[in-house]
C-alpha positions in Angstrom: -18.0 -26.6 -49.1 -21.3 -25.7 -48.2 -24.5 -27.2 -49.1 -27.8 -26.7 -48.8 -31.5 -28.2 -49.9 -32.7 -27.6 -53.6 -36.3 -27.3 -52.6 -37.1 -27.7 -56.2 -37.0 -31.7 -55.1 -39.9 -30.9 -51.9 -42.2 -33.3 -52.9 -39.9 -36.5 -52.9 -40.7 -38.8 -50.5 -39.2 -42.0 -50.6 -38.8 -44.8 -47.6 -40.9 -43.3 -45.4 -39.4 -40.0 -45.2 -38.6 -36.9 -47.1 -35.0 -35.5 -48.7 -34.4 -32.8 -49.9 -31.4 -32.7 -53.3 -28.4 -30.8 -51.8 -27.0 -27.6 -53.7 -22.9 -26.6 -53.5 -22.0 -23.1 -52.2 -18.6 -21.7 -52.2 -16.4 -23.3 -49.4 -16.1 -21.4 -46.4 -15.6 -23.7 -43.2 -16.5 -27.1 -44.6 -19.7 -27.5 -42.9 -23.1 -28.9 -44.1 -26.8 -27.8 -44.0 -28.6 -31.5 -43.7 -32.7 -31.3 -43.7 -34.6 -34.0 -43.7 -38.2 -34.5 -43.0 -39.3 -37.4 -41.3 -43.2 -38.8 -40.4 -43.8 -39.6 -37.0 -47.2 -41.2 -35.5 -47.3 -38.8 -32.8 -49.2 -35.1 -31.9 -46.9 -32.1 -31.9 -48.0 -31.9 -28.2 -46.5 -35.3 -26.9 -43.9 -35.1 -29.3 -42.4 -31.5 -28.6 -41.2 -32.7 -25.2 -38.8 -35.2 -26.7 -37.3 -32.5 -28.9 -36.9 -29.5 -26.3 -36.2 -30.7 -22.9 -32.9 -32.5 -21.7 -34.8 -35.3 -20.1 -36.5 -36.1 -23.6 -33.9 -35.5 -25.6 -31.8 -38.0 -23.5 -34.1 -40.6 -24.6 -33.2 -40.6 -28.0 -30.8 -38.3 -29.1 -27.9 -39.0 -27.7 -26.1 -40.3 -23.9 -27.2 -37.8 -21.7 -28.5 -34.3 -21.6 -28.1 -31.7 -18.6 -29.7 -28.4 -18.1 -27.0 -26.2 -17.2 -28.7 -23.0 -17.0 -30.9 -20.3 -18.1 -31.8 -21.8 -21.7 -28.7 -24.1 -21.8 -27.7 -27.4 -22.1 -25.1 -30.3 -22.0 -25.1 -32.6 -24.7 -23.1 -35.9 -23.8 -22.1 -38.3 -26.4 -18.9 -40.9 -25.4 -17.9 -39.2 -22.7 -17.8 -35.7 -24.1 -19.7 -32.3 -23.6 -20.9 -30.5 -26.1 -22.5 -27.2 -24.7 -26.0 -25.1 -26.8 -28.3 -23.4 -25.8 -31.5 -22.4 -27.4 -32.0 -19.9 -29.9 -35.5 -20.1 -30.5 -38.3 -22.2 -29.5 -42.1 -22.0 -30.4 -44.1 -24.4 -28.1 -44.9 -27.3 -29.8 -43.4 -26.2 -33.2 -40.2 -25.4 -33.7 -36.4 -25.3 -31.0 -33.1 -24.7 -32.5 -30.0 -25.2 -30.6 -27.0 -23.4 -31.1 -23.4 -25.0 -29.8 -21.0 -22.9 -27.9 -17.7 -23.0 -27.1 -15.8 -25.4 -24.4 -16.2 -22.4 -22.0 -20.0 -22.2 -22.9 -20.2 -19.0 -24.9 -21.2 -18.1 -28.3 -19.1 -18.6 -31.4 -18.9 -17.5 -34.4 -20.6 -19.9 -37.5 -21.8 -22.5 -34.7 -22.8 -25.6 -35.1 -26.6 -25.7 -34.9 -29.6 -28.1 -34.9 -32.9 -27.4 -35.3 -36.5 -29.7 -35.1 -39.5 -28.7 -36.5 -43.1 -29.9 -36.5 -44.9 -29.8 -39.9 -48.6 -31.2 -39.4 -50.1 -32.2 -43.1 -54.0 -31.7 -43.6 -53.4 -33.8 -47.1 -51.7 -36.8 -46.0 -53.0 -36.1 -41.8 -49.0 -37.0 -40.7 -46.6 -34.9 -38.2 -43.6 -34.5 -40.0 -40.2 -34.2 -38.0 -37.9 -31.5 -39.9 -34.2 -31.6 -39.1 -32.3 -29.1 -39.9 -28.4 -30.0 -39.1 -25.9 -27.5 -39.6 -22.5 -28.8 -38.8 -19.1 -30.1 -39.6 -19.7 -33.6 -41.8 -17.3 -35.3 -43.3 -19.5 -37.7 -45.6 -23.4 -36.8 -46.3 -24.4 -40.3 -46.5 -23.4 -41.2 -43.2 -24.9 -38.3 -41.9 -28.5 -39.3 -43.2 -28.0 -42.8 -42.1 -27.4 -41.6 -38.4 -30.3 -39.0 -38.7 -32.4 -42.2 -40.1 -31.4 -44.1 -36.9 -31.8 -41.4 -34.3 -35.7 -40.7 -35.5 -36.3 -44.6 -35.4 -35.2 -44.5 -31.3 -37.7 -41.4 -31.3 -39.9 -43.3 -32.9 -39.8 -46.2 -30.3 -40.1 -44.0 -27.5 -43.7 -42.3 -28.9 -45.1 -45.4 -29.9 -44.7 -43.7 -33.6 
């Protein structure tokens, strides 16, 4: 089962950060579009680092992160590599990652995972976007480990 944001519920912010309401779509290959958007204390220019490069990523995100090659990298959580590369990148805006195969090439329907920097004249914040598209097996745990992986980001830019 698929779902993704209702953005009829944009403008709910609650605890600090903003959810989107989830919509159903028929069930292909179980996997879930999560977006969340999150406030962080920090300019897009010192931020973008931690979100796009394998040394700044490792400082929050998860164990380690290699750059393989070209625009690809190793992902490391317990022990185990999880190879992407990225698909897009605007500096200081927006990367998305998309996960390849054990051999490192593309797949069809990847996994992918995408940060986005929002700036808001109204409320003068940077807003983190997270775009998750993956495999989940409960939505709730999901947001609890985005929750905890922007509060390590958040340590590391003073934000």
């Amino acid at each position: 089962m698929f779902f993704l944001p209702d953005f009829r519920a944009l403008n709910s912010r609650q605890n600090g950060f903003l959810f989107l309401s989830w919509m159903t779509l028929p069930d292909t290959h179980n996997k879930t579009r999560f977006v969340a958007e999150y406030p962080i204390n920090a300019s897009p220019k010192i931020l973008f680092p931690y979100l796009s490069t394998a040394s700044g990523l490792a400082r929050w995100f998860c164990d380690d992160v290699r750059y393989v090659e070209g625009q690809r990298f190793n992902f490391i959580w317990d022990r185990e590599n999880h190879y992407a590369e990225i698909a897009t990148q605007r500096l200081n805006k927006a990367v998305r990652f998309v996960f390849l195969d054990d051999r490192r090439q593309p797949i069809a329907d990847a996994n992918s995972l995408e940060f986005s920097l929002d700036y808001s004249e109204v409320t003068d914040e940077v807003y983190l976007r997270v775009i998750d598209y993956s495999t989940t097996v409960d939505a709730e745990e999901q947001q609890e480990m985005w929750e905890g992986l922007v509060y390590r980001l958040r340590e590391q830019v003073g934000g």
